[in-house]
PDB file of N, CA, C and O in Angstrom:
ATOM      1  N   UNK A   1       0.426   3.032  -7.130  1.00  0.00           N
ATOM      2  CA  UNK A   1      -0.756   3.338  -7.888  1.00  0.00           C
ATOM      3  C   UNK A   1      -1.107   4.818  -7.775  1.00  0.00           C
ATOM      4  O   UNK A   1      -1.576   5.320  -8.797  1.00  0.00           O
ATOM      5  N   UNK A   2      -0.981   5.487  -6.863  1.00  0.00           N
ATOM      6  CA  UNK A   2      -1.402   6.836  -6.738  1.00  0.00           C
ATOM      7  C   UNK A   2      -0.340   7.429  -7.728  1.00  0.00           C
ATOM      8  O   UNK A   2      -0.897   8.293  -8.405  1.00  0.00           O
ATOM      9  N   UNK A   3       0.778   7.311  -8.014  1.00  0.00           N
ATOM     10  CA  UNK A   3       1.785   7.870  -8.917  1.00  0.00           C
ATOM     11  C   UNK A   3       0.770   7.734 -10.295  1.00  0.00           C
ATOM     12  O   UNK A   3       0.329   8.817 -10.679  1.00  0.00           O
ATOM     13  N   UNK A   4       0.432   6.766 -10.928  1.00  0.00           N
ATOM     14  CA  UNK A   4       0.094   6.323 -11.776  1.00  0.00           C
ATOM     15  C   UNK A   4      -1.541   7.174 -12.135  1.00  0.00           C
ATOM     16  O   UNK A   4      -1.891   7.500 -13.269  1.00  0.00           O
ATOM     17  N   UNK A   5      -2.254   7.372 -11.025  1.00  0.00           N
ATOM     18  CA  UNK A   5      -3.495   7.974 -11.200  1.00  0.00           C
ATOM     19  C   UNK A   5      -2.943   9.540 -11.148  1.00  0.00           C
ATOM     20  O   UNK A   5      -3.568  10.396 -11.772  1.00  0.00           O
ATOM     21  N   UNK A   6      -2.036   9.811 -10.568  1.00  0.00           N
ATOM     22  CA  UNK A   6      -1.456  11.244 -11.028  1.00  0.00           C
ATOM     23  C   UNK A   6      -0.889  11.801 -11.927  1.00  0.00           C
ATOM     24  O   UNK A   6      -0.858  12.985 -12.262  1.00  0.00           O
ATOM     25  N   UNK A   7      -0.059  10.202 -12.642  1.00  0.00           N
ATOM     26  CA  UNK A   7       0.051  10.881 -14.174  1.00  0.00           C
ATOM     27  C   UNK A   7      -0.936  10.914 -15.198  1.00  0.00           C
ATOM     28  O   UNK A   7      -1.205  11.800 -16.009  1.00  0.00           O
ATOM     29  N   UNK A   8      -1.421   9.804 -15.016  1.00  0.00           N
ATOM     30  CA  UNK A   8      -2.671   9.970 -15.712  1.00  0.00           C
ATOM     31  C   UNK A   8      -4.188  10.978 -15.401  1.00  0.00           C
ATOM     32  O   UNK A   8      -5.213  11.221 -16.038  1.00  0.00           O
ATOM     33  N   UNK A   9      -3.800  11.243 -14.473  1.00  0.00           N
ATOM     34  CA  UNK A   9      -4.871  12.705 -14.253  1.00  0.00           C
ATOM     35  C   UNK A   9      -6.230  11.749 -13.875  1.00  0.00           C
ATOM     36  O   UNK A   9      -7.227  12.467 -13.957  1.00  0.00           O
ATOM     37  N   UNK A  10      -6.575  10.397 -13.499  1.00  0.00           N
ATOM     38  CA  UNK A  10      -7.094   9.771 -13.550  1.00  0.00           C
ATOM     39  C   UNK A  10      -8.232  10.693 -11.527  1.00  0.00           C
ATOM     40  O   UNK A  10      -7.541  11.109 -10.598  1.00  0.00           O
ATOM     41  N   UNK A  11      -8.825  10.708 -11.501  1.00  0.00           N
ATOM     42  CA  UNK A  11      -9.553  11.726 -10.332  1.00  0.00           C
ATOM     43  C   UNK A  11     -10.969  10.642  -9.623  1.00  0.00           C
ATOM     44  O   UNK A  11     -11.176  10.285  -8.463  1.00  0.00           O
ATOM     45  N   UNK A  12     -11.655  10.397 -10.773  1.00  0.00           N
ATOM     46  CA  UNK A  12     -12.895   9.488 -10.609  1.00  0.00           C
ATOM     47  C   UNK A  12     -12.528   8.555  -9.943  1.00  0.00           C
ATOM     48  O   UNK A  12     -11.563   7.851 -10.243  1.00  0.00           O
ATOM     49  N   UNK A  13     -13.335   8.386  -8.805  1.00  0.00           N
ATOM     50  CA  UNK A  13     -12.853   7.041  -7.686  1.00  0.00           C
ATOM     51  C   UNK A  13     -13.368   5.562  -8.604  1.00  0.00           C
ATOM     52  O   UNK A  13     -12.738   4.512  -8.733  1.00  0.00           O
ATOM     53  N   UNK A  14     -14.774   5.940  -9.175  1.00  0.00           N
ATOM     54  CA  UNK A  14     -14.864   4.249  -9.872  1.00  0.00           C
ATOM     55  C   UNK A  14     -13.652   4.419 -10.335  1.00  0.00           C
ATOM     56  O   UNK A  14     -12.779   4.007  -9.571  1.00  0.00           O
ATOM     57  N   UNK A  15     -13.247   4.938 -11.438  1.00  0.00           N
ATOM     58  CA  UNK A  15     -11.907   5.369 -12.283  1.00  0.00           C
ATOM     59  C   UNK A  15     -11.158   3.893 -11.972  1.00  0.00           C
ATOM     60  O   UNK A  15     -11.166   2.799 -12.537  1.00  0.00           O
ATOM     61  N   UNK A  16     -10.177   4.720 -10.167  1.00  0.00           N
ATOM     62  CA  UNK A  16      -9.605   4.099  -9.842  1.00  0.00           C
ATOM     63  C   UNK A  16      -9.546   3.012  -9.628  1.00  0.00           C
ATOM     64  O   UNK A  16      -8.538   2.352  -9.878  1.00  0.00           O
ATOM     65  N   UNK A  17     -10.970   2.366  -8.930  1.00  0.00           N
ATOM     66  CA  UNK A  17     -10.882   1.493  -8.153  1.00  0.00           C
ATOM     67  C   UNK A  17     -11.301  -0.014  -9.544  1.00  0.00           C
ATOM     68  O   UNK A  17     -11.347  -1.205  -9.238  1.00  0.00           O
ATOM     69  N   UNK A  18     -11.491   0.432 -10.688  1.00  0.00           N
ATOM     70  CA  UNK A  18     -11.572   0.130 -12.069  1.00  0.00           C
ATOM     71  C   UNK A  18     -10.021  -0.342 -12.448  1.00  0.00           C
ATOM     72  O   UNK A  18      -9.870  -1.299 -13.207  1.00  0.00           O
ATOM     73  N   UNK A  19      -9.199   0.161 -12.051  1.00  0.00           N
ATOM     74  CA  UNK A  19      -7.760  -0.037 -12.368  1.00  0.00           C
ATOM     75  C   UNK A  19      -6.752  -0.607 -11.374  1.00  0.00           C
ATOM     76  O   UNK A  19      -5.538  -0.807 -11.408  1.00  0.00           O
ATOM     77  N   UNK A  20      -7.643  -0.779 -10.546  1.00  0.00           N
ATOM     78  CA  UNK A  20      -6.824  -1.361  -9.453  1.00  0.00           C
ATOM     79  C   UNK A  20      -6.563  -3.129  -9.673  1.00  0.00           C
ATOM     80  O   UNK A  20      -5.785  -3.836  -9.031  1.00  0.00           O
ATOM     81  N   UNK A  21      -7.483  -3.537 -10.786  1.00  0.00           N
ATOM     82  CA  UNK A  21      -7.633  -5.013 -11.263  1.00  0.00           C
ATOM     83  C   UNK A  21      -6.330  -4.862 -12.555  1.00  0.00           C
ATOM     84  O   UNK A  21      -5.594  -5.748 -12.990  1.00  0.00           O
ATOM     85  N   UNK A  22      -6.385  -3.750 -12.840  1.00  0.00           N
ATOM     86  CA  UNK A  22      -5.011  -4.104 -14.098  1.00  0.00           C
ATOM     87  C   UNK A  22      -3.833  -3.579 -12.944  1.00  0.00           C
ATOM     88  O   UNK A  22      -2.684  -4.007 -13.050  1.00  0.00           O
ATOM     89  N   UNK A  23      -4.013  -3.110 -12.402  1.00  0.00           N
ATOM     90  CA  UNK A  23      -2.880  -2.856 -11.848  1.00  0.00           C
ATOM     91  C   UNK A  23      -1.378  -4.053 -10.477  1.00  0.00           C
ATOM     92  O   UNK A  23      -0.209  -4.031 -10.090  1.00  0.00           O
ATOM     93  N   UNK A  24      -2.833  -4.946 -10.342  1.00  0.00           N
ATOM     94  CA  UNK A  24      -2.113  -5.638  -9.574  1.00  0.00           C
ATOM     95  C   UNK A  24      -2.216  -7.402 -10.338  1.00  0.00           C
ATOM     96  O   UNK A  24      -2.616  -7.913 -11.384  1.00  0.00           O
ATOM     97  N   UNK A  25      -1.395  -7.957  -8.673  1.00  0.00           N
ATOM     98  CA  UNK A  25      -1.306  -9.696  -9.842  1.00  0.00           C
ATOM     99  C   UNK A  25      -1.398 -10.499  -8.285  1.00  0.00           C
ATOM    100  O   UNK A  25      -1.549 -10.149  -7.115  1.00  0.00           O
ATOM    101  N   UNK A  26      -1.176 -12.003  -9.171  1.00  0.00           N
ATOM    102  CA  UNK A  26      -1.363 -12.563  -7.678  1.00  0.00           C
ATOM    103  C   UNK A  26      -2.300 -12.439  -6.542  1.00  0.00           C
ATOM    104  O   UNK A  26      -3.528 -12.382  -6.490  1.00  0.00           O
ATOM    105  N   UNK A  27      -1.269 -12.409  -5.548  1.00  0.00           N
ATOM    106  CA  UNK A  27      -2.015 -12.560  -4.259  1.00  0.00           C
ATOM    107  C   UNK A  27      -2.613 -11.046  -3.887  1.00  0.00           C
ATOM    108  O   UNK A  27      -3.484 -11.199  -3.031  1.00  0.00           O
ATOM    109  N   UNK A  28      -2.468  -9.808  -4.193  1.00  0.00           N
ATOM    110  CA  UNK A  28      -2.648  -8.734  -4.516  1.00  0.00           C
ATOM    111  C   UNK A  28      -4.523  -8.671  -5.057  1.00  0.00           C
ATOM    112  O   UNK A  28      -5.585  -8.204  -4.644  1.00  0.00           O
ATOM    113  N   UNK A  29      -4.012  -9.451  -6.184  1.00  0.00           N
ATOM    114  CA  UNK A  29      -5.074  -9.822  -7.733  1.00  0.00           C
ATOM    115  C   UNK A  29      -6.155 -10.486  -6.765  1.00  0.00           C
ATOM    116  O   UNK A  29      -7.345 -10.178  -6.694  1.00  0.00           O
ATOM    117  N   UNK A  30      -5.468 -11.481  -6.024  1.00  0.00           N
ATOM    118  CA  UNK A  30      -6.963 -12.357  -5.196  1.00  0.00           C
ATOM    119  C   UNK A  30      -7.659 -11.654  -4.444  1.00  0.00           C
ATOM    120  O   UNK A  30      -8.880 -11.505  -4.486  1.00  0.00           O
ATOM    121  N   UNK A  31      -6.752 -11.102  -3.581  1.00  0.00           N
ATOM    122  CA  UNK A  31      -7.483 -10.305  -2.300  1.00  0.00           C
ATOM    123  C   UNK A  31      -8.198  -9.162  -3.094  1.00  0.00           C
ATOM    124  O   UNK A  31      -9.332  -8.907  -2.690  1.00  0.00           O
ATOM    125  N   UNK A  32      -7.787  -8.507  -4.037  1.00  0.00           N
ATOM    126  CA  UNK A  32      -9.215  -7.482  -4.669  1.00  0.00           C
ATOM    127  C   UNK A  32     -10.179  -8.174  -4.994  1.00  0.00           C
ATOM    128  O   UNK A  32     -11.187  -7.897  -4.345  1.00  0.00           O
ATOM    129  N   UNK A  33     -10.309  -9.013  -5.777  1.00  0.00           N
ATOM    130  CA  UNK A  33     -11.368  -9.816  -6.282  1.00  0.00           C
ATOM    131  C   UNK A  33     -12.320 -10.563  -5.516  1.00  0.00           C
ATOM    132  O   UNK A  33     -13.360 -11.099  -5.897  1.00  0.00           O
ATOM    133  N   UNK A  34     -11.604 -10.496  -3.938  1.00  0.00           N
ATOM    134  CA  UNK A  34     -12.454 -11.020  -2.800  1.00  0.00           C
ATOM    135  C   UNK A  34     -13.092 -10.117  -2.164  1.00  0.00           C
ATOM    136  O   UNK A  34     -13.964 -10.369  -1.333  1.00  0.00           O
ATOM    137  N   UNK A  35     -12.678  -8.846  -2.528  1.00  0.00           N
ATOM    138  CA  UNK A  35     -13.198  -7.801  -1.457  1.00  0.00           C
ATOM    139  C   UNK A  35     -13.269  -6.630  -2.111  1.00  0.00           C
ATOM    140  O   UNK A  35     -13.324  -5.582  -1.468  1.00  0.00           O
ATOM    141  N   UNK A  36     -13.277  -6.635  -3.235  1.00  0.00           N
ATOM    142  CA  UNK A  36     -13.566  -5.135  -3.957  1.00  0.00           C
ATOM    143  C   UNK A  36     -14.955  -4.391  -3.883  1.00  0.00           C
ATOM    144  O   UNK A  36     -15.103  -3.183  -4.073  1.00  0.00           O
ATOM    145  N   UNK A  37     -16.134  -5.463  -3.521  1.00  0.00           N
ATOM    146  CA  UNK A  37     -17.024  -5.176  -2.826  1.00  0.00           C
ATOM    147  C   UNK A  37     -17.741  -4.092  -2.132  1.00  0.00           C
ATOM    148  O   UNK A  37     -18.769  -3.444  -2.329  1.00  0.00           O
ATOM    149  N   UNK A  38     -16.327  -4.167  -0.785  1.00  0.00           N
ATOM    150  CA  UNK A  38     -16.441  -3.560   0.586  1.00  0.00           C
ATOM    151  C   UNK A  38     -16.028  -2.338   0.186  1.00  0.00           C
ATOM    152  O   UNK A  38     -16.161  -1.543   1.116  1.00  0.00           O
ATOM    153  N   UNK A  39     -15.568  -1.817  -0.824  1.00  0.00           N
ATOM    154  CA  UNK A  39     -14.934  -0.596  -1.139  1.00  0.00           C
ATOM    155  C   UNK A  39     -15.286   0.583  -1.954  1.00  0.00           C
ATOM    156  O   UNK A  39     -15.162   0.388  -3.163  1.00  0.00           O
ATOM    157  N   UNK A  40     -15.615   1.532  -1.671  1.00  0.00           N
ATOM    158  CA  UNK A  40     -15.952   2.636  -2.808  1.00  0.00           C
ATOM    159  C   UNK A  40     -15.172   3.726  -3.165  1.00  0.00           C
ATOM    160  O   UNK A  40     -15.622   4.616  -3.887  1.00  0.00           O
ATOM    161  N   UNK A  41     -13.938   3.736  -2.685  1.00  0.00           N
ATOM    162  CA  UNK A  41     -13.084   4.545  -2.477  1.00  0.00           C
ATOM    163  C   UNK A  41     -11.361   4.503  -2.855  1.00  0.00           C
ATOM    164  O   UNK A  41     -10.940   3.409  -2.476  1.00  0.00           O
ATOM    165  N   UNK A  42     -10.522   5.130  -3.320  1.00  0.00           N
ATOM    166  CA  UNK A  42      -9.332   4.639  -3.511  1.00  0.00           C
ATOM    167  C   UNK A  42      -8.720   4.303  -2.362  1.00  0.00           C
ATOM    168  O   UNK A  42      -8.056   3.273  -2.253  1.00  0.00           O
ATOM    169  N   UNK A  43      -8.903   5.172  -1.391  1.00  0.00           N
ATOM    170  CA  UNK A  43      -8.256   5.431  -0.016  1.00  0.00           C
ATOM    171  C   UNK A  43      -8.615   4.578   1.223  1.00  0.00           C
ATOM    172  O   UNK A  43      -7.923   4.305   2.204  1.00  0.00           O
ATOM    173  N   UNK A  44     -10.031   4.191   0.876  1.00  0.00           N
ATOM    174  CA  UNK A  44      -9.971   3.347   1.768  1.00  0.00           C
ATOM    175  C   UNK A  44      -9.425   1.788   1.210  1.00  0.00           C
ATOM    176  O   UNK A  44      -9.178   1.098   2.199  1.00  0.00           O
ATOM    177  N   UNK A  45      -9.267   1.332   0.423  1.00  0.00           N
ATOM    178  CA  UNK A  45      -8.202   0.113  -0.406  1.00  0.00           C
ATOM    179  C   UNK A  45      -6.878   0.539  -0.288  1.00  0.00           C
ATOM    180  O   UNK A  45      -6.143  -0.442  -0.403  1.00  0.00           O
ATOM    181  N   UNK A  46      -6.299   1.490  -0.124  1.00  0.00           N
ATOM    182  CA  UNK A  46      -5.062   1.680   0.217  1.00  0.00           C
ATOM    183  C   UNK A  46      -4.997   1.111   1.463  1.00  0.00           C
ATOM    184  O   UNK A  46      -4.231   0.169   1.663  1.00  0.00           O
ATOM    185  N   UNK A  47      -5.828   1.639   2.486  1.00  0.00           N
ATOM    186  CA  UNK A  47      -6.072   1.737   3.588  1.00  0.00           C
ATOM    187  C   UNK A  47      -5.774   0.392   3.969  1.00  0.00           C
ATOM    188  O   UNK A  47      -4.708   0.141   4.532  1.00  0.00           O
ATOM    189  N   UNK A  48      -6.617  -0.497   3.715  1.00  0.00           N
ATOM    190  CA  UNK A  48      -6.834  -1.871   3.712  1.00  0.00           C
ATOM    191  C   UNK A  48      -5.801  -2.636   3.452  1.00  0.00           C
ATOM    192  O   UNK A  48      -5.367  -3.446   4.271  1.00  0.00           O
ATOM    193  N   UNK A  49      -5.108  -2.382   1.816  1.00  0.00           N
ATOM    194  CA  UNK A  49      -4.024  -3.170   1.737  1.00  0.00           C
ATOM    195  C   UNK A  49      -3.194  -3.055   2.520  1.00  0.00           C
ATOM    196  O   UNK A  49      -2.797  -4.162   2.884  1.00  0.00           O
ATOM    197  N   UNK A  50      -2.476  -1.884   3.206  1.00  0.00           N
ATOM    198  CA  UNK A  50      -1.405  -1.550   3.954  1.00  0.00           C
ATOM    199  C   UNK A  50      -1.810  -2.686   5.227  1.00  0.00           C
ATOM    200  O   UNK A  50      -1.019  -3.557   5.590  1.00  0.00           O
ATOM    201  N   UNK A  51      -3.361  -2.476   5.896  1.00  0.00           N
ATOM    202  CA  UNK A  51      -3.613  -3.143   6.985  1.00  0.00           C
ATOM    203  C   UNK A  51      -3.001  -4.717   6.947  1.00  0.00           C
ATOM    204  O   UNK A  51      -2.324  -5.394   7.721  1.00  0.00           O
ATOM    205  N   UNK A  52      -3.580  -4.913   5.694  1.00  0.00           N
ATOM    206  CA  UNK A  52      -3.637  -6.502   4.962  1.00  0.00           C
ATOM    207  C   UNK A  52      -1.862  -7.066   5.007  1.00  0.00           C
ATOM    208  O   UNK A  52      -1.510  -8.023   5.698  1.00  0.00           O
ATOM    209  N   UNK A  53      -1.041  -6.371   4.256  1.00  0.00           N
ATOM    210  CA  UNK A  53       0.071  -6.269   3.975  1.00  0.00           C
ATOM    211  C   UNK A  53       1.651  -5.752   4.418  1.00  0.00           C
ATOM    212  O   UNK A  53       2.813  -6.081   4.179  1.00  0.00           O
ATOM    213  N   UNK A  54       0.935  -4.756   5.198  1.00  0.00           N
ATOM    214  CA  UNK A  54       2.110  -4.005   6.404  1.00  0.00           C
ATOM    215  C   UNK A  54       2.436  -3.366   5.581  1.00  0.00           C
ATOM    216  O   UNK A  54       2.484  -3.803   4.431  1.00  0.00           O
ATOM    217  N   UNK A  55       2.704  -2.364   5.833  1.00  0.00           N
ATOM    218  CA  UNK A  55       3.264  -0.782   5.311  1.00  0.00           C
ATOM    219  C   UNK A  55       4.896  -1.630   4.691  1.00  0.00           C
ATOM    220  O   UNK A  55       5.720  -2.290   5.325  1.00  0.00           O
ATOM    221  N   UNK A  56       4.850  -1.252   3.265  1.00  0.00           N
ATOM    222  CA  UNK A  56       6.308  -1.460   3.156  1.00  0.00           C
ATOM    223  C   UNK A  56       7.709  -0.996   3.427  1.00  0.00           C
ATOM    224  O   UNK A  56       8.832  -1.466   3.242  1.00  0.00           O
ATOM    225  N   UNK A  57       7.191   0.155   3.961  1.00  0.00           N
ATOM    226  CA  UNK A  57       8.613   1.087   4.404  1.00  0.00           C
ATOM    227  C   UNK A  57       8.331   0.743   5.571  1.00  0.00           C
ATOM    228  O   UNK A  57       8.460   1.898   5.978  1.00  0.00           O
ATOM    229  N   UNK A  58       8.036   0.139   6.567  1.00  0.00           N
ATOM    230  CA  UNK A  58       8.082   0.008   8.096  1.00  0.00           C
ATOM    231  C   UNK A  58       9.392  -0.770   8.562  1.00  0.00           C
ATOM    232  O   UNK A  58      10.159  -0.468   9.477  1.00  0.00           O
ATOM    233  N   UNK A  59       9.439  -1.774   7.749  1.00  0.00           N
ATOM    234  CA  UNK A  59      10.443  -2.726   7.632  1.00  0.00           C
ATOM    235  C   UNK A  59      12.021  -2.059   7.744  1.00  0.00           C
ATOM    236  O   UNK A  59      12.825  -2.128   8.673  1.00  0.00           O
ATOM    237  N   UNK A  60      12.120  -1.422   6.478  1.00  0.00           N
ATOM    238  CA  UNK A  60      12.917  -0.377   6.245  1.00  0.00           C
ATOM    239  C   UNK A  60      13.352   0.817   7.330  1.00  0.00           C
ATOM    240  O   UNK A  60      14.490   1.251   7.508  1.00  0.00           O
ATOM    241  N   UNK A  61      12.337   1.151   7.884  1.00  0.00           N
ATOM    242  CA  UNK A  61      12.730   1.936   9.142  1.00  0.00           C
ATOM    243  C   UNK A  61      13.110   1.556  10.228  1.00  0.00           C
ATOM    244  O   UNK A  61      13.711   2.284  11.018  1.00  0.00           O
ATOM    245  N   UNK A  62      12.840   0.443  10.422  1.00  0.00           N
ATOM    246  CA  UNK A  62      12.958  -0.564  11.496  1.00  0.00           C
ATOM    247  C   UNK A  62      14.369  -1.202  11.694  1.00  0.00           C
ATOM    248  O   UNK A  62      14.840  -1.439  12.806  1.00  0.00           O
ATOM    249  N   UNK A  63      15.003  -1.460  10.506  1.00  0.00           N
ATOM    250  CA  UNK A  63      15.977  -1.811  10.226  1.00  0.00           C
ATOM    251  C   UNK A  63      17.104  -0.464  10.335  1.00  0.00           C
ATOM    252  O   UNK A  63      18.094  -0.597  11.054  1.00  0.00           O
ATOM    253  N   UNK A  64      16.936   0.485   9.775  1.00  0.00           N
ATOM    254  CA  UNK A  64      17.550   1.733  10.041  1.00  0.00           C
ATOM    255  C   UNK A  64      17.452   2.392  11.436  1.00  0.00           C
ATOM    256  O   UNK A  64      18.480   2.957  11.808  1.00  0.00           O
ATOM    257  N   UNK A  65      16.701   2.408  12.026  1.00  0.00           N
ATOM    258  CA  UNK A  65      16.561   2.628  13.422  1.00  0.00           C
ATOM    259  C   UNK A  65      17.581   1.365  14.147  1.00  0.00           C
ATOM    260  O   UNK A  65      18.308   1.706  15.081  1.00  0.00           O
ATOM    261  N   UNK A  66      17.590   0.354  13.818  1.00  0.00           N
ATOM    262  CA  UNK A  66      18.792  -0.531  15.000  1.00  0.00           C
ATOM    263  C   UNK A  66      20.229  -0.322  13.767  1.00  0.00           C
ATOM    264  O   UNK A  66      21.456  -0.237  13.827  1.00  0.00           O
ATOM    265  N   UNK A  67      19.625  -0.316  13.172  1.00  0.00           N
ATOM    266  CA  UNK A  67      21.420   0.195  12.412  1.00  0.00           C
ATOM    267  C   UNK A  67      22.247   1.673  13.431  1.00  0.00           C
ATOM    268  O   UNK A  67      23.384   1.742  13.898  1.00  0.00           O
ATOM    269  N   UNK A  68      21.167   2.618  13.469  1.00  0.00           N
ATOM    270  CA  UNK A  68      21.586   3.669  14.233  1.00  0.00           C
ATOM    271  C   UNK A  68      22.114   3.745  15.347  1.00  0.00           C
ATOM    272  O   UNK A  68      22.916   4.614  15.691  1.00  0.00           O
ATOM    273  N   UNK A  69      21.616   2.631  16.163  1.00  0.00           N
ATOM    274  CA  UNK A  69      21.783   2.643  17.374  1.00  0.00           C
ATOM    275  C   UNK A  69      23.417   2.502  17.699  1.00  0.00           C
ATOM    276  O   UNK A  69      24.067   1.609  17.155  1.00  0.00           O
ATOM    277  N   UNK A  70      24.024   3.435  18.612  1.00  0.00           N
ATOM    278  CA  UNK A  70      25.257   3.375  19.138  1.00  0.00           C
ATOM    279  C   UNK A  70      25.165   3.355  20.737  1.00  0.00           C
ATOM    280  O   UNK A  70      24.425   4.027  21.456  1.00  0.00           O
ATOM    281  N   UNK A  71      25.978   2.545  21.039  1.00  0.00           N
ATOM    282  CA  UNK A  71      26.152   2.444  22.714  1.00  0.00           C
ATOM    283  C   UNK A  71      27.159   3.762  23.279  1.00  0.00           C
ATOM    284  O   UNK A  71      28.294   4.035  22.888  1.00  0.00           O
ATOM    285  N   UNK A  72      26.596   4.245  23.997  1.00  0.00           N
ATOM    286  CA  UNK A  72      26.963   5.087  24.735  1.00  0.00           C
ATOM    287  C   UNK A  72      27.975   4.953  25.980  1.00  0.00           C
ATOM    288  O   UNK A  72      28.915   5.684  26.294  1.00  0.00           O
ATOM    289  N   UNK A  73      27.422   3.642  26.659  1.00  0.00           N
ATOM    290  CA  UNK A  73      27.996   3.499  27.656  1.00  0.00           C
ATOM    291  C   UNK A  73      28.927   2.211  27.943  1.00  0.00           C
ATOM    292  O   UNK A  73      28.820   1.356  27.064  1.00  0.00           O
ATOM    293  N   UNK A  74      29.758   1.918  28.919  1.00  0.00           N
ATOM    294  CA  UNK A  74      30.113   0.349  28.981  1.00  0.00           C
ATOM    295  C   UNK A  74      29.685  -0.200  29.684  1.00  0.00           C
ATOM    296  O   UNK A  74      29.327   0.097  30.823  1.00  0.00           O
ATOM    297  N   UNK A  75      29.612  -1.705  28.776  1.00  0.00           N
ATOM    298  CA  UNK A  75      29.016  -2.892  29.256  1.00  0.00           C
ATOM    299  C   UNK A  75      29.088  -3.551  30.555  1.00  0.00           C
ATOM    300  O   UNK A  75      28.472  -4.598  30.751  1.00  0.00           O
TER     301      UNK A  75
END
């Protein structure tokens, strides 16, 4: 979404937080509609979802970090 408010030059936080209902679906779609409330801000809903959802690249690093791993020594 931040890609999206940057092409669109979109700046105004209602703006955003206005588009954050077309922007998502589902379980995404529920959890705003339960809690859009608590929020006045883009950043702090980022904030939140990540909390809500886990960072999606964490996974990804996580996985690349034991891919990396080489033994040094013997067993």
């Amino acid at each position: 979404m931040d890609d999206y408010f940057i092409i669109t030059r979109i700046r105004n936080e209602q703006q955003k937080l206005t588009y954050i209902e077309l922007c998502t679906e589902e379980e995404a779609l529920e959890w705003w509609k339960a809690n859009r409330h608590r929020y006045q801000e883009w950043s702090e809903v980022k904030e939140a979802l990540r909390g809500y959802y886990g960072d999606y690249y964490q996974a990804d690093k996580a996985y690349n970090d034991i891919v990396a791993l080489k033994q040094t020594g013997s067993v």
